[in-house]
N, C-alpha and C positions, 0 to 999 in steps of 0.2 A: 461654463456654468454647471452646476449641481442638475441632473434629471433625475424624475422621479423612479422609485427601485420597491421592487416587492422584497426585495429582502433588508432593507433600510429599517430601521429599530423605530419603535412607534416614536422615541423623541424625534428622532429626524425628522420622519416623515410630516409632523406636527409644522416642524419649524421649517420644511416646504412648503408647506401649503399655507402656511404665514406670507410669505415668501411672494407666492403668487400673486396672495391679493395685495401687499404690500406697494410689487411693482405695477400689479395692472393701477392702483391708485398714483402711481408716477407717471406712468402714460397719461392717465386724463390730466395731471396738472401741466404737463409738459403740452396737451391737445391745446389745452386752457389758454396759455402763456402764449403759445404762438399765434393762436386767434384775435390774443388780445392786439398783438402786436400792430395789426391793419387794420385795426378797426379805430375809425375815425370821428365817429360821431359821442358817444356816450363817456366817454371818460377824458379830464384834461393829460398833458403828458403826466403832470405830477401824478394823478390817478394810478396812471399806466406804468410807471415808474412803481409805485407801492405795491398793487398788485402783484404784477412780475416779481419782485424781491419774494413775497406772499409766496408764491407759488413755488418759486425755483428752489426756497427754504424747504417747502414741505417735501419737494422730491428727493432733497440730502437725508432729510428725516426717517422718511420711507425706505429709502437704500441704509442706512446706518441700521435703522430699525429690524430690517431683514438677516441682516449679518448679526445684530448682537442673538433670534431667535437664535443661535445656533452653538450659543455659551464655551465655555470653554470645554467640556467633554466630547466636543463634536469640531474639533478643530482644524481637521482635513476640509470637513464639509465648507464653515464659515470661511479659508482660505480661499476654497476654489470658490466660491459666492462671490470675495472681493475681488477675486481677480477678475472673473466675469463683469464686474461692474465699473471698472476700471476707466473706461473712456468715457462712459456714461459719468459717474463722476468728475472725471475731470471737465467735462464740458461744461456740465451740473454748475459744478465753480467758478468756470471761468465767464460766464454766464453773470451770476452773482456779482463779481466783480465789478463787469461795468455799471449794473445798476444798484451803487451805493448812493449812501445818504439818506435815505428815506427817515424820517422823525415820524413819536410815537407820541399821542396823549393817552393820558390818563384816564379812564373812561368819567362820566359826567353822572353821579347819584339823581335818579329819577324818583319821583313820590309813587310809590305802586299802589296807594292807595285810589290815584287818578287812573290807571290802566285797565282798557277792556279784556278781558282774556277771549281767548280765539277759542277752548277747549277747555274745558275743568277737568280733573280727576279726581277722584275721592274714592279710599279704600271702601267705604259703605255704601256705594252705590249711589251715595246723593249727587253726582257729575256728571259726565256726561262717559268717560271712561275711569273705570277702577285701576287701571296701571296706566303709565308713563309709555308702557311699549304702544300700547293700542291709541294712545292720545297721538303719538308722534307720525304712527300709521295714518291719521287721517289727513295729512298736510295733502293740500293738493298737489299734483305733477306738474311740474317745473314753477311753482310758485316760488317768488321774490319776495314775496311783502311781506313784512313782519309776522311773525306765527307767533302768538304771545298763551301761551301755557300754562295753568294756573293748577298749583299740586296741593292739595287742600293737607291738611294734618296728620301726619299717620308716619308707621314706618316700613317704605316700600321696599321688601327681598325684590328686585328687579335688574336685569343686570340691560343697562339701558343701553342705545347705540342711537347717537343721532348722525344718521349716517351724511357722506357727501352730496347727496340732494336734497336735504333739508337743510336752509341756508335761511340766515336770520330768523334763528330761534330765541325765543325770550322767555324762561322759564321761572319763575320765581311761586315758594310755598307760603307759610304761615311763620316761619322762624326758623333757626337752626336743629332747634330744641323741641321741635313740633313736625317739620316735614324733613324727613331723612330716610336718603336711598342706600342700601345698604346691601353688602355680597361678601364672600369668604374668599374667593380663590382665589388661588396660590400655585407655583410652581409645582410642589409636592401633593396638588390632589390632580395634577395632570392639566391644570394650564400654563401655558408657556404665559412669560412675563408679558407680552404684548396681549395676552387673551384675560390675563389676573385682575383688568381694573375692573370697578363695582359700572361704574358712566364713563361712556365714551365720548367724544364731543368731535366729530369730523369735519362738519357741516359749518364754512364760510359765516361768520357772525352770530357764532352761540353766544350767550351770556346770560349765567343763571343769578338766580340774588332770593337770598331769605329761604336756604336751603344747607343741611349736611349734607355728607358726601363720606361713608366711612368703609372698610374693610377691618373685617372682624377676625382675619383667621389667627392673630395670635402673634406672638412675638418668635416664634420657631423659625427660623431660616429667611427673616424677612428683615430688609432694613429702609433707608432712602425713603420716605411717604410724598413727597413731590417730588416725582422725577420727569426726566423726558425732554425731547425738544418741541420745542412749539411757543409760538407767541402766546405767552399768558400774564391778566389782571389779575391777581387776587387781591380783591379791596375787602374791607371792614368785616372783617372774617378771624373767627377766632379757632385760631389752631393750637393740637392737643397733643402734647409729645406723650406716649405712652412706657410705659415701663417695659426695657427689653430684657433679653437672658442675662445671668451677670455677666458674661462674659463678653456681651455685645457694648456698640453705643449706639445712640443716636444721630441721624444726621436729618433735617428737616428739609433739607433739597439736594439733589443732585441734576442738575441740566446739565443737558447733554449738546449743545451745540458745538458740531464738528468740522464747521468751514467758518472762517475768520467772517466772510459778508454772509452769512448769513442773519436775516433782520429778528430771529430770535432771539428768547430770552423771557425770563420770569422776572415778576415783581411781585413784591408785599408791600401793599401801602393801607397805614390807617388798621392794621390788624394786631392782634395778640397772639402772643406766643408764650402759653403755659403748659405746667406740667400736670398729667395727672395726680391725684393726691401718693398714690403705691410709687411714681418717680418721685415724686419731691422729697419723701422720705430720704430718699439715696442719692438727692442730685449731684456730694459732693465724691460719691465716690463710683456710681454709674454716669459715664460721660454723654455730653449731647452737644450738638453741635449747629451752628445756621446751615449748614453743607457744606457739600467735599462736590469736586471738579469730576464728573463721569467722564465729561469728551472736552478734547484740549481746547478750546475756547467757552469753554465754561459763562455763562452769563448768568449771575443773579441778582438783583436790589432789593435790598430790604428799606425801607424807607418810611419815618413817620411814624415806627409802629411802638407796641410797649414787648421788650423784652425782658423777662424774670431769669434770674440768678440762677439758673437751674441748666444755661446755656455758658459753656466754657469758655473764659475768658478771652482763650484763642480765638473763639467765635466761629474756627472754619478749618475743618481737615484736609491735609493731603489724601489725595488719592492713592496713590503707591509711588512713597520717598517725592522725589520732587516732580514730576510727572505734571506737565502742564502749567504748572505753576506760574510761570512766564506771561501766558498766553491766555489764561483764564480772564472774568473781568467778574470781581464781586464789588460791589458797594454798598455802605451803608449810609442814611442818611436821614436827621431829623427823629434819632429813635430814642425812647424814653425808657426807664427803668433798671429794673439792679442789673441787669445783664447787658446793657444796651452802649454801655462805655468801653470809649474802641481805644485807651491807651496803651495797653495789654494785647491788643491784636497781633493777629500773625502779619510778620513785615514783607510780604508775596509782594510782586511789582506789578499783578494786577489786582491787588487789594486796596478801593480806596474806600477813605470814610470824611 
Protein backbone atom coordinates (compact mmCIF):
# COMPACT_ATOMS: atom_id res chain seq x y z
CA UNK A 1 0.00 0.00 0.00
CA UNK A 2 0.77 3.70 -0.64
CA UNK A 3 1.98 5.55 3.00
CA UNK A 4 1.60 8.78 3.59
CA UNK A 5 5.04 11.12 2.55
CA UNK A 6 5.83 14.72 3.50
CA UNK A 7 7.37 15.00 0.28
CA UNK A 8 4.27 13.68 -1.81
CA UNK A 9 2.82 16.57 -4.31
CA UNK A 10 -0.27 18.21 -2.66
CA UNK A 11 -2.41 15.98 -5.45
CA UNK A 12 -1.17 12.81 -3.96
CA UNK A 13 -1.43 13.70 -0.83
CA UNK A 14 -5.31 14.82 -1.53
CA UNK A 15 -5.97 11.56 -3.20
CA UNK A 16 -4.51 9.79 0.18
CA UNK A 17 -6.47 11.07 2.35
CA UNK A 18 -9.48 10.28 -0.09
CA UNK A 19 -8.22 7.01 0.29
CA UNK A 20 -8.34 6.71 3.91
CA UNK A 21 -11.86 7.67 4.40
CA UNK A 22 -12.82 5.90 1.32
CA UNK A 23 -11.49 2.47 2.95
CA UNK A 24 -12.40 3.17 6.71
CA UNK A 25 -16.02 3.50 4.95
CA UNK A 26 -15.22 -0.35 3.63
CA UNK A 27 -14.55 -1.50 6.93
CA UNK A 28 -17.89 -0.26 8.36
CA UNK A 29 -19.85 -1.99 5.45
CA UNK A 30 -17.82 -5.08 5.48
CA UNK A 31 -18.48 -4.68 10.06
CA UNK A 32 -22.11 -4.32 8.58
CA UNK A 33 -22.36 -7.40 6.31
CA UNK A 34 -20.95 -9.65 8.72
CA UNK A 35 -23.19 -8.64 11.56
CA UNK A 36 -25.89 -9.05 9.39
CA UNK A 37 -24.94 -12.43 8.75
CA UNK A 38 -26.15 -13.90 12.54
CA UNK A 39 -28.51 -12.04 13.11
CA UNK A 40 -31.75 -13.90 13.14
CA UNK A 41 -34.57 -12.05 14.20
CA UNK A 42 -35.12 -8.72 12.03
CA UNK A 43 -34.75 -9.34 8.59
CA UNK A 44 -36.14 -12.43 6.24
CA UNK A 45 -33.22 -14.32 4.38
CA UNK A 46 -34.39 -12.55 1.24
CA UNK A 47 -33.85 -9.30 3.30
CA UNK A 48 -30.48 -10.56 4.26
CA UNK A 49 -29.65 -11.58 0.92
CA UNK A 50 -30.32 -7.79 -0.58
CA UNK A 51 -28.62 -6.11 2.02
CA UNK A 52 -25.45 -8.07 1.71
CA UNK A 53 -25.43 -7.56 -2.20
CA UNK A 54 -26.05 -3.61 -0.83
CA UNK A 55 -23.08 -3.68 1.05
CA UNK A 56 -20.51 -5.79 -0.61
CA UNK A 57 -21.29 -3.38 -3.85
CA UNK A 58 -20.45 -0.34 -2.02
CA UNK A 59 -17.22 -1.73 -0.68
CA UNK A 60 -16.11 -2.48 -4.77
CA UNK A 61 -17.22 1.15 -5.14
CA UNK A 62 -15.22 2.52 -2.36
CA UNK A 63 -11.92 0.56 -3.38
CA UNK A 64 -12.56 1.46 -7.29
CA UNK A 65 -13.34 4.95 -5.98
CA UNK A 66 -9.79 5.21 -4.10
CA UNK A 67 -7.77 4.07 -6.91
CA UNK A 68 -9.44 6.22 -9.67
CA UNK A 69 -8.51 9.38 -6.85
CA UNK A 70 -5.17 8.87 -8.09
CA UNK A 71 -5.80 9.60 -12.12
CA UNK A 72 -3.54 8.95 -14.47
CA UNK A 73 -0.54 11.59 -13.58
CA UNK A 74 0.02 9.62 -10.49
CA UNK A 75 0.27 6.17 -11.84
CA UNK A 76 2.96 4.60 -9.70
CA UNK A 77 0.76 5.69 -6.84
CA UNK A 78 -2.81 4.09 -8.15
CA UNK A 79 -0.64 0.79 -9.18
CA UNK A 80 0.64 0.13 -5.75
CA UNK A 81 -3.07 1.19 -4.30
CA UNK A 82 -4.46 -1.85 -6.49
CA UNK A 83 -2.15 -3.92 -5.68
CA UNK A 84 -2.46 -3.43 -2.05
CA UNK A 85 -6.16 -4.08 -2.47
CA UNK A 86 -5.84 -7.14 -4.30
CA UNK A 87 -7.09 -9.86 -2.00
CA UNK A 88 -9.41 -7.53 -0.51
CA UNK A 89 -11.00 -7.37 -3.76
CA UNK A 90 -10.91 -10.46 -4.67
CA UNK A 91 -12.79 -11.75 -1.76
CA UNK A 92 -15.05 -8.35 -2.22
CA UNK A 93 -16.06 -10.56 -5.36
CA UNK A 94 -16.18 -13.49 -4.62
CA UNK A 95 -18.50 -12.72 -1.77
CA UNK A 96 -20.93 -10.99 -4.38
CA UNK A 97 -21.02 -13.92 -6.18
CA UNK A 98 -22.71 -16.15 -4.09
CA UNK A 99 -25.36 -13.69 -3.19
CA UNK A 100 -26.82 -13.01 -6.70
CA UNK A 101 -30.31 -12.53 -7.83
CA UNK A 102 -31.50 -9.88 -5.77
CA UNK A 103 -34.47 -7.77 -8.02
CA UNK A 104 -35.02 -4.08 -7.82
CA UNK A 105 -38.43 -1.92 -8.03
CA UNK A 106 -39.08 1.01 -9.01
CA UNK A 107 -39.56 3.32 -6.31
CA UNK A 108 -43.59 4.22 -5.69
CA UNK A 109 -44.57 8.39 -6.36
CA UNK A 110 -45.96 9.53 -2.95
CA UNK A 111 -48.37 12.93 -2.79
CA UNK A 112 -45.92 15.20 -0.78
CA UNK A 113 -48.52 17.39 -0.41
CA UNK A 114 -49.69 14.59 2.52
CA UNK A 115 -46.16 14.45 4.28
CA UNK A 116 -45.07 15.86 7.68
CA UNK A 117 -41.62 17.33 7.55
CA UNK A 118 -39.40 16.49 10.35
CA UNK A 119 -37.19 19.97 9.72
CA UNK A 120 -37.87 22.99 7.32
CA UNK A 121 -35.20 25.10 5.98
CA UNK A 122 -35.81 28.35 4.33
CA UNK A 123 -32.97 30.73 3.21
CA UNK A 124 -35.05 33.61 5.01
CA UNK A 125 -35.09 32.54 8.19
CA UNK A 126 -38.86 31.57 8.04
CA UNK A 127 -37.79 27.43 9.02
CA UNK A 128 -36.39 26.13 11.39
CA UNK A 129 -32.78 26.02 9.69
CA UNK A 130 -31.56 28.43 6.77
CA UNK A 131 -29.15 25.57 5.23
CA UNK A 132 -29.59 21.86 4.38
CA UNK A 133 -26.09 21.32 6.33
CA UNK A 134 -27.56 22.39 9.72
CA UNK A 135 -31.03 20.73 8.98
CA UNK A 136 -29.27 17.36 8.53
CA UNK A 137 -27.11 18.14 11.77
CA UNK A 138 -30.10 17.79 13.70
CA UNK A 139 -30.99 14.03 12.94
CA UNK A 140 -30.79 12.25 16.08
CA UNK A 141 -27.97 9.58 16.93
CA UNK A 142 -28.62 6.40 15.70
CA UNK A 143 -31.98 7.19 14.57
CA UNK A 144 -33.98 4.89 11.94
CA UNK A 145 -37.11 6.32 11.22
CA UNK A 146 -37.86 8.30 8.54
CA UNK A 147 -36.18 11.93 8.66
CA UNK A 148 -38.42 13.73 6.14
CA UNK A 149 -36.70 17.36 5.30
CA UNK A 150 -38.58 19.96 3.72
CA UNK A 151 -36.20 22.67 1.55
CA UNK A 152 -38.40 25.63 1.02
CA UNK A 153 -37.63 27.93 -2.39
CA UNK A 154 -34.43 29.48 -2.73
CA UNK A 155 -31.02 28.66 -4.22
CA UNK A 156 -28.87 26.88 -1.73
CA UNK A 157 -24.55 27.57 -2.55
CA UNK A 158 -24.29 24.50 0.00
CA UNK A 159 -22.21 21.80 -0.69
CA UNK A 160 -24.24 19.09 1.35
CA UNK A 161 -23.10 15.61 2.76
CA UNK A 162 -25.71 13.22 3.96
CA UNK A 163 -23.34 11.19 5.56
CA UNK A 164 -23.54 7.19 6.61
CA UNK A 165 -25.45 7.71 9.88
CA UNK A 166 -28.09 9.50 8.39
CA UNK A 167 -30.12 6.76 7.07
CA UNK A 168 -33.78 7.25 5.60
CA UNK A 169 -33.63 10.62 4.60
CA UNK A 170 -36.45 12.14 2.77
CA UNK A 171 -35.88 15.34 1.15
CA UNK A 172 -38.00 17.02 -1.01
CA UNK A 173 -38.39 21.28 -1.99
CA UNK A 174 -40.86 23.48 -3.92
CA UNK A 175 -40.01 22.34 -7.52
CA UNK A 176 -37.00 21.90 -9.74
CA UNK A 177 -37.13 25.52 -10.75
CA UNK A 178 -37.63 26.82 -7.19
CA UNK A 179 -35.44 24.81 -4.78
CA UNK A 180 -31.94 24.16 -6.14
CA UNK A 181 -28.65 23.27 -4.49
CA UNK A 182 -25.89 24.39 -6.12
CA UNK A 183 -21.58 24.39 -6.03
CA UNK A 184 -18.72 24.91 -8.79
CA UNK A 185 -15.93 22.51 -7.87
CA UNK A 186 -14.04 20.99 -10.15
CA UNK A 187 -10.71 19.20 -10.44
CA UNK A 188 -8.81 22.43 -11.46
CA UNK A 189 -9.86 24.71 -8.41
CA UNK A 190 -8.22 21.88 -6.28
CA UNK A 191 -11.02 19.09 -5.77
CA UNK A 192 -10.34 15.78 -6.62
CA UNK A 193 -13.31 14.32 -8.57
CA UNK A 194 -14.62 12.43 -5.58
CA UNK A 195 -14.76 15.90 -3.44
CA UNK A 196 -16.34 17.97 -7.04
CA UNK A 197 -20.07 16.98 -6.34
CA UNK A 198 -22.34 19.98 -5.30
CA UNK A 199 -24.70 16.67 -2.77
CA UNK A 200 -23.58 13.79 -1.42
CA UNK A 201 -25.95 11.09 -0.66
CA UNK A 202 -24.11 8.17 1.59
CA UNK A 203 -26.59 7.42 4.08
CA UNK A 204 -28.78 3.79 3.48
CA UNK A 205 -32.28 5.25 1.96
CA UNK A 206 -31.89 8.67 0.72
CA UNK A 207 -34.38 9.99 -1.68
CA UNK A 208 -34.89 13.45 -2.68
CA UNK A 209 -38.05 14.72 -5.00
CA UNK A 210 -39.02 18.19 -6.23
CA UNK A 211 -35.41 19.39 -6.13
CA UNK A 212 -32.20 20.62 -8.73
CA UNK A 213 -29.10 19.48 -8.15
CA UNK A 214 -26.61 21.52 -10.53
CA UNK A 215 -22.69 22.28 -10.80
CA UNK A 216 -21.84 25.52 -12.44
CA UNK A 217 -18.16 25.48 -13.08
CA UNK A 218 -18.39 25.59 -16.81
CA UNK A 219 -17.75 23.32 -19.58
CA UNK A 220 -13.52 23.58 -19.16
CA UNK A 221 -12.25 20.19 -18.51
CA UNK A 222 -15.39 18.71 -17.46
CA UNK A 223 -17.58 16.04 -19.03
CA UNK A 224 -19.87 12.62 -17.83
CA UNK A 225 -22.81 14.64 -15.54
CA UNK A 226 -24.02 11.29 -13.92
CA UNK A 227 -21.44 9.42 -13.23
CA UNK A 228 -20.38 6.82 -10.61
CA UNK A 229 -21.33 3.45 -8.99
CA UNK A 230 -24.08 3.29 -6.89
CA UNK A 231 -27.73 1.98 -7.00
CA UNK A 232 -29.56 4.94 -8.41
CA UNK A 233 -33.68 6.01 -9.37
CA UNK A 234 -33.72 8.84 -11.17
CA UNK A 235 -37.57 9.30 -11.86
CA UNK A 236 -39.59 12.23 -13.30
CA UNK A 237 -36.81 14.47 -13.62
CA UNK A 238 -35.84 16.56 -16.16
CA UNK A 239 -32.20 16.58 -17.34
CA UNK A 240 -30.29 19.35 -19.16
CA UNK A 241 -27.44 18.69 -21.61
CA UNK A 242 -25.43 21.85 -21.50
CA UNK A 243 -23.24 23.28 -24.26
CA UNK A 244 -19.54 22.00 -24.04
CA UNK A 245 -16.17 23.26 -25.88
CA UNK A 246 -16.19 22.56 -29.53
CA UNK A 247 -14.08 20.38 -29.40
CA UNK A 248 -15.84 18.22 -26.68
CA UNK A 249 -19.08 15.92 -26.56
CA UNK A 250 -21.38 15.09 -24.47
CA UNK A 251 -22.11 12.03 -22.58
CA UNK A 252 -25.18 11.99 -19.99
CA UNK A 253 -23.86 8.94 -18.00
CA UNK A 254 -21.06 7.11 -17.28
CA UNK A 255 -21.44 4.11 -14.52
CA UNK A 256 -19.06 2.74 -13.32
CA UNK A 257 -19.87 -0.76 -12.04
CA UNK A 258 -16.60 -2.94 -11.92
CA UNK A 259 -17.51 -6.44 -10.81
CA UNK A 260 -20.14 -8.53 -12.96
CA UNK A 261 -22.55 -9.25 -9.24
CA UNK A 262 -22.49 -6.36 -8.37
CA UNK A 263 -26.34 -5.19 -7.69
CA UNK A 264 -25.52 -1.68 -9.13
CA UNK A 265 -26.59 0.39 -11.69
CA UNK A 266 -28.51 3.59 -12.87
CA UNK A 267 -31.92 4.18 -14.26
CA UNK A 268 -33.99 6.91 -15.92
CA UNK A 269 -37.48 6.44 -15.88
CA UNK A 270 -40.43 8.77 -16.71
CA UNK A 271 -37.70 11.68 -17.33
CA UNK A 272 -36.62 14.30 -20.13
CA UNK A 273 -33.62 14.67 -21.80
CA UNK A 274 -33.17 18.13 -23.37
CA UNK A 275 -30.87 20.52 -24.64
CA UNK A 276 -29.96 23.76 -23.52
CA UNK A 277 -31.17 26.36 -26.11
CA UNK A 278 -26.78 27.58 -26.88
CA UNK A 279 -26.67 23.32 -27.52
CA UNK A 280 -29.60 22.83 -29.67
CA UNK A 281 -28.31 25.49 -31.77
CA UNK A 282 -25.34 22.89 -32.69
CA UNK A 283 -26.85 19.67 -31.71
CA UNK A 284 -25.94 18.55 -35.39
CA UNK A 285 -22.54 19.22 -35.40
CA UNK A 286 -21.52 19.30 -31.38
CA UNK A 287 -22.13 15.53 -30.30
CA UNK A 288 -24.05 14.13 -27.23
CA UNK A 289 -24.54 11.05 -26.17
CA UNK A 290 -27.04 8.71 -23.42
CA UNK A 291 -23.26 7.42 -22.24
CA UNK A 292 -20.22 5.76 -22.60
CA UNK A 293 -18.96 2.50 -20.34
CA UNK A 294 -16.43 3.97 -17.36
CA UNK A 295 -15.85 0.54 -15.79
CA UNK A 296 -16.38 -2.78 -17.73
CA UNK A 297 -19.73 -3.84 -16.52
CA UNK A 298 -21.18 -0.61 -17.27
CA UNK A 299 -25.03 -0.62 -16.18
CA UNK A 300 -27.53 1.78 -17.43
CA UNK A 301 -31.55 2.07 -18.33
CA UNK A 302 -33.02 4.59 -19.74
CA UNK A 303 -36.55 3.78 -19.82
CA UNK A 304 -40.15 5.50 -20.46
CA UNK A 305 -38.56 8.62 -20.91
CA UNK A 306 -38.82 11.54 -23.79
CA UNK A 307 -35.53 11.90 -25.65
CA UNK A 308 -34.86 15.00 -28.26
CA UNK A 309 -32.92 14.85 -31.48
CA UNK A 310 -30.07 16.64 -30.09
CA UNK A 311 -28.87 12.89 -28.84
CA UNK A 312 -26.73 10.85 -31.44
CA UNK A 313 -28.35 8.30 -33.16
CA UNK A 314 -25.64 6.01 -31.96
CA UNK A 315 -27.23 6.81 -28.67
CA UNK A 316 -23.98 5.50 -26.64
CA UNK A 317 -20.10 5.99 -26.93
CA UNK A 318 -17.18 3.67 -26.63
CA UNK A 319 -15.02 4.30 -23.98
CA UNK A 320 -11.57 3.76 -25.62
CA UNK A 321 -12.11 1.55 -29.09
CA UNK A 322 -13.86 -1.48 -28.03
CA UNK A 323 -13.14 -1.56 -24.25
CA UNK A 324 -15.88 -3.33 -22.34
CA UNK A 325 -18.20 -3.38 -24.87
CA UNK A 326 -18.90 -7.01 -24.24
CA UNK A 327 -19.64 -6.78 -20.78
CA UNK A 328 -21.31 -3.53 -20.40
CA UNK A 329 -25.33 -3.67 -20.05
CA UNK A 330 -27.25 -0.49 -21.45
CA UNK A 331 -30.98 -0.73 -22.28
CA UNK A 332 -33.54 1.23 -23.49
CA UNK A 333 -36.91 0.96 -23.21
CA UNK A 334 -40.49 2.36 -23.61
CA UNK A 335 -38.77 5.95 -24.83
CA UNK A 336 -40.45 8.50 -26.73
CA UNK A 337 -39.34 11.23 -29.01
CA UNK A 338 -37.03 12.53 -32.00
CA UNK A 339 -34.05 10.97 -30.43
CA UNK A 340 -35.55 7.93 -28.76
CA UNK A 341 -35.64 5.46 -31.85
CA UNK A 342 -33.13 2.66 -31.28
CA UNK A 343 -32.87 1.54 -35.23
CA UNK A 344 -29.65 3.22 -35.77
CA UNK A 345 -28.11 2.15 -32.38
CA UNK A 346 -24.85 1.04 -31.78
CA UNK A 347 -24.93 -3.03 -32.32
CA UNK A 348 -22.57 -3.65 -28.82
CA UNK A 349 -23.87 -7.31 -27.37
CA UNK A 350 -24.74 -5.67 -24.27
CA UNK A 351 -26.93 -3.02 -25.94
CA UNK A 352 -30.40 -3.86 -25.59
CA UNK A 353 -33.50 -1.91 -26.71
Amino acid sequence: MVKANSSFDPDTKLALEDCKELLDDAVQELQASFALVGESTLHTMDQRIAELQNWLSAVVTYQQTCQDQFGDRNSQYKTSMKDGMIDAGQLTSNALAIYTGMNRRLLVTQDISTIKSNVIVALNGSGDFKTITEALGSIPPKNVAPFIVYVKAGIYKDYVSVDKKMVNVFMYGDGPLKTVVTGSHRSKTGYKTMRSCTFEALGEGFTARSMAFENTAGPEGTTDFIFGDASCVIQNSLIVVNRPLNNQFNAVTAQGRAIRHQTTGLVLQNCKIVAEDKLFRDRTTILSYLGRPWKEFSRAVIMESEIIDAIHPDGWLPWNGNLYLDALEFIEYGNTGAGAATDKRVKWKGFID
